[in-house]
C-alpha positions as CSV (number, residue, x, y, z in Angstrom):
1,X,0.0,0.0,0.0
2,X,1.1,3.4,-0.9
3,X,-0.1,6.5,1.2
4,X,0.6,9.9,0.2
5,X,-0.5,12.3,2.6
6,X,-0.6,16.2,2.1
7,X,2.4,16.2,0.0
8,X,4.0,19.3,-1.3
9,X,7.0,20.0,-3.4
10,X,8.7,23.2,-4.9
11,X,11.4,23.4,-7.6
12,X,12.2,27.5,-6.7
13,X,8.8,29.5,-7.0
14,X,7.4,26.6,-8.6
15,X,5.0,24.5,-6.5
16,X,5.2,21.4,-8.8
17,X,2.9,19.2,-6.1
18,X,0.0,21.2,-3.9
19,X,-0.8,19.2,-0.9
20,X,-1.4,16.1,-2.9
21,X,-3.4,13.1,-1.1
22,X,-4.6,9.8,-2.2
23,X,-3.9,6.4,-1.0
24,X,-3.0,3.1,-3.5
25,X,-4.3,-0.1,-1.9
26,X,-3.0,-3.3,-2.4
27,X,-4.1,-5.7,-5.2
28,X,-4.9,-3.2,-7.2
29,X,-3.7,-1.2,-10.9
30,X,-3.5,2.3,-9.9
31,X,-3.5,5.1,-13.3
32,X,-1.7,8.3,-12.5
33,X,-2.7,10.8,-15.3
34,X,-1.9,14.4,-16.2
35,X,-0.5,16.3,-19.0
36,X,3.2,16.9,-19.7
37,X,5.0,18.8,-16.6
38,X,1.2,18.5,-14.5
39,X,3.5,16.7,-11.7
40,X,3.7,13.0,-12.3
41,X,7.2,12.6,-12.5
42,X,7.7,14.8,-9.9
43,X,5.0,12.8,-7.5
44,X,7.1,8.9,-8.8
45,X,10.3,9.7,-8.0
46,X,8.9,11.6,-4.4
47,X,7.1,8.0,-3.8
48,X,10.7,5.8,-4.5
49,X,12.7,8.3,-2.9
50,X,14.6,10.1,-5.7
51,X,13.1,13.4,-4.7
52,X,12.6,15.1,-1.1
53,X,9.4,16.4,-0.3
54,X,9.3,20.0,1.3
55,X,5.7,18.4,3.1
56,X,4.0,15.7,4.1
57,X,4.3,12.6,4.1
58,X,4.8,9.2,2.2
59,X,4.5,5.6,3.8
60,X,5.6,2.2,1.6
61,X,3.8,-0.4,3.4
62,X,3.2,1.6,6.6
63,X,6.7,2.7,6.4
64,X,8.3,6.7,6.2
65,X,10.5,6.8,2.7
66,X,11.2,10.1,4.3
67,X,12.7,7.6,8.0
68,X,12.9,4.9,6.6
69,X,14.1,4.9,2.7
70,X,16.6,1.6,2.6
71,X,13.6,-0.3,4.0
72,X,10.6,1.0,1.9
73,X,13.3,0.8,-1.7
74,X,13.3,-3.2,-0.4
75,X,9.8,-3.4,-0.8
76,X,9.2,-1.8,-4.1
77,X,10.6,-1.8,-8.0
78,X,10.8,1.1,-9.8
79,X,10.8,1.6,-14.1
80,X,11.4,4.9,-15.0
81,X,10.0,6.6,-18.5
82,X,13.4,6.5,-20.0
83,X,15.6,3.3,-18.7
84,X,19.0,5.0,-18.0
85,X,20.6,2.2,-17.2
86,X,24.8,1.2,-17.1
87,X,25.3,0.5,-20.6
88,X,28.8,-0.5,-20.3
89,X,27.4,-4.0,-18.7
90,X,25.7,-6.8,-20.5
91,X,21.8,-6.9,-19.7
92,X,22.7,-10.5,-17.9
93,X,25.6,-8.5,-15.6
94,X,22.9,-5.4,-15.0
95,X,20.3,-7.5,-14.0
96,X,22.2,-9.4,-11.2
97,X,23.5,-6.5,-10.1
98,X,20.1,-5.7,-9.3
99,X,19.2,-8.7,-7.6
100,X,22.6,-8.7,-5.7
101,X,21.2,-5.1,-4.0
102,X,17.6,-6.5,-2.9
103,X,19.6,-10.1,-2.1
104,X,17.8,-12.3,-4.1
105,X,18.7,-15.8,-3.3
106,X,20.2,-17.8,-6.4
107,X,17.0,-19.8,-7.1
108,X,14.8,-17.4,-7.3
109,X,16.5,-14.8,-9.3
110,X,17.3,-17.5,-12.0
111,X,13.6,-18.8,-12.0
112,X,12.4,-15.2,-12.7
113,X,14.7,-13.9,-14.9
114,X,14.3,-16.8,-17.3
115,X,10.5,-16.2,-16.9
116,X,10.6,-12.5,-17.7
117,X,13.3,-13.3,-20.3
118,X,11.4,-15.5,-22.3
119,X,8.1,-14.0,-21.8
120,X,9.9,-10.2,-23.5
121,X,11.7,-12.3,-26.1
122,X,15.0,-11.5,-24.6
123,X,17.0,-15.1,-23.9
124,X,19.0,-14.3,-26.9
125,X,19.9,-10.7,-25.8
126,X,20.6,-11.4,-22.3
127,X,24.3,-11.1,-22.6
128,X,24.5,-8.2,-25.6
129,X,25.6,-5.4,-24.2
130,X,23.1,-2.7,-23.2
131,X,24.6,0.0,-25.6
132,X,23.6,-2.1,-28.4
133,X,19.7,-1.9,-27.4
134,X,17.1,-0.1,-28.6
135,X,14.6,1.9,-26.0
136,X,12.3,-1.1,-26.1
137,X,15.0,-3.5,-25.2
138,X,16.8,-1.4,-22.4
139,X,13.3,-0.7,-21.3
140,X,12.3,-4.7,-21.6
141,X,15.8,-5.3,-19.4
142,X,14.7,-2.8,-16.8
143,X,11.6,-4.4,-16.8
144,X,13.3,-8.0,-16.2
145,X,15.5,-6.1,-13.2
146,X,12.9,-4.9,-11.3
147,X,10.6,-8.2,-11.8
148,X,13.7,-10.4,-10.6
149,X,12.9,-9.7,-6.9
150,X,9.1,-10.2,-6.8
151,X,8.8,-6.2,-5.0
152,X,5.4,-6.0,-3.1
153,X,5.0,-2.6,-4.9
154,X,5.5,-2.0,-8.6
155,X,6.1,2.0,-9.7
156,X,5.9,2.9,-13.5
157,X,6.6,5.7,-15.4
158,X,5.1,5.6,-18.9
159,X,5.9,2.1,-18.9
160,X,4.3,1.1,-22.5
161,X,6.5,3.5,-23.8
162,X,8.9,1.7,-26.5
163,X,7.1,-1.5,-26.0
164,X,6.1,-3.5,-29.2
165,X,2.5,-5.2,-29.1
166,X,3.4,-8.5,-27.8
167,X,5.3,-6.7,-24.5
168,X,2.6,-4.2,-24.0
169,X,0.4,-7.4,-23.7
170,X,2.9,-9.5,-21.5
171,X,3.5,-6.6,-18.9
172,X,-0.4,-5.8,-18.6
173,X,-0.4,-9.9,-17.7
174,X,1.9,-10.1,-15.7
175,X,0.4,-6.4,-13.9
176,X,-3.2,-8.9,-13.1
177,X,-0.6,-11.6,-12.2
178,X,0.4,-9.3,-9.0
179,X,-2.2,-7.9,-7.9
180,X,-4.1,-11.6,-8.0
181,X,-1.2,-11.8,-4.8
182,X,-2.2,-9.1,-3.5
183,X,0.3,-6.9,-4.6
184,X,0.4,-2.6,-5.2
185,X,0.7,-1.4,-8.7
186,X,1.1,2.0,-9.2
187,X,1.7,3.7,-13.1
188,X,1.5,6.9,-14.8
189,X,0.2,6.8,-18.7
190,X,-0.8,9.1,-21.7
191,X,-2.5,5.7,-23.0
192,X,-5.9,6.6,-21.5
193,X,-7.8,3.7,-23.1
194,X,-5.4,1.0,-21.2
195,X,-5.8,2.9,-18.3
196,X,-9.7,2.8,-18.5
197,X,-9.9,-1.1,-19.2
198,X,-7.0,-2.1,-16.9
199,X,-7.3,0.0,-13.5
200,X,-9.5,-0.1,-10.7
201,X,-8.3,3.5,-9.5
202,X,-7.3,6.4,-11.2
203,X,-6.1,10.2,-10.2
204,X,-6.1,13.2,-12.7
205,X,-3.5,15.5,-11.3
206,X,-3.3,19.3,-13.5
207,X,-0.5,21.9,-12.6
208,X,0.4,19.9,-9.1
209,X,-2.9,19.4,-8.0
210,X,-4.9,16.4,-7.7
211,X,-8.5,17.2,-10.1
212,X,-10.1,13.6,-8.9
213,X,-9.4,10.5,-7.5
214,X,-11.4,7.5,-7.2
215,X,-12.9,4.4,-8.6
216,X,-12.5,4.2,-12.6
217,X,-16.3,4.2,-12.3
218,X,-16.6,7.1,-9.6
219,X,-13.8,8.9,-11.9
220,X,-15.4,8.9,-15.6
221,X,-19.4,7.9,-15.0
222,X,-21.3,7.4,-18.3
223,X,-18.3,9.2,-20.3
224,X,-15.0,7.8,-21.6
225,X,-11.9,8.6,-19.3
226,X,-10.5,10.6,-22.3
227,X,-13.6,12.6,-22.3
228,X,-13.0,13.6,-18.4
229,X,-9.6,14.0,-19.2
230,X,-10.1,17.2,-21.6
231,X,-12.8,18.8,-19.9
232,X,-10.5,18.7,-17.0
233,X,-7.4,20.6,-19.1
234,X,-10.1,23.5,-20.7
């Protein structure tokens, strides 16, 4: 479970978040949506600990990433927009690097990175060298990384981004795959039509303010959640 409570955070002048508040409850797909530079970068990387927050408060699992920031990274897995990751290392190298930091245990990190491997086409790639990938593979690598460990709460930033078909259809199953365990799965999108038909929850945030937050249902009523979406920019 992810709480953010009265959260507010200033770049300068620039209040990019304005006492922002809305919980994300486990076993279920959360949508965070907003137009470019509305504040949902800004909010991701203030949930995983990237960003401080001038106020409020944000608790992993009951715990303060403000108090507490080694043990709430160990319970989630973050995949940022754009996958910066060491491109010196071969996808194989990166991705047990990864696993060595949340100390995955040798069975389990070989069971699930041949499961995410093969299900984003990437046995043949594994040891390639990350500077040789496209965004879709760096992104299906940083994917595989942050899968490896089984986190309790998964954080996405524009994760279809880059994604063939066949991936964008694999990561949506294996999204219903955690939350069938219970687990928290929290994602911004421009893709509103996957966010209508795969989320339970959805915000709207617009210049660092949240606009509405609720049930899909609650959310957009009779219209489409495009349709909410630009009436709430006019």
């Amino acid at each position: 479970m992810i709480e953010i409570k009265n959260v507010t955070k200033k770049y300068g002048t620039k209040v990019a978040l304005n006492d922002v508040s809305f919980n994300v409850n486990d076993g279920e797909i959360f949508a965070f949506i907003g137009h470019n530079g509305a504040g949902k970068t800004t909010l991701i990387k203030a949930i995983t600990g990237i960003h401080d927050i001038d106020n409020g408060e944000i608790l992993i699992n009951g715990k303060s990433i403000k108090t507490n920031p080694i043990e709430c990274k160990k319970e989630l897995a973050f995949v940022p927009d754009n996958p910066e990751l060491y491109e010196q290392m071969k996808a194989i190298d990166f991705i047990n690097f990864i696993c060595d930091m949340y100390e995955v245990d040798q069975t389990t990190r070989e069971k699930n990175i041949k499961k995410y491997a093969e299900m984003f086409e990437m046995e043949e790639n594994l040891n390639d060298t990350i500077s040789s990938f496209s965004h879709g593979m760096k992104q299906k690598t940083a994917l595989i990384a942050a899968l490896a460990h089984d986190p309790k709460v998964l954080i996405m930033d524009e994760p279809f981004v880059g994604l063939d078909p066949k991936a964008v259809f694999d990561i949506k199953e294996v999204m219903k795959e955690m939350i069938k365990d219970g687990k928290t799965i929290f994602f911004s999108t421009h893709i509103l039509d996957v966010a209508e038909k795969l989320c339970s929850r959805v915000a709207i945030i617009k210049n660092g303010k949240i606009m509405k937050v609720g049930s899909m249902k609650e959310v957009k009523g009779d219209k489409s959640l495009e349709n909410v979406f630009i009436e709430l920019e006019e």
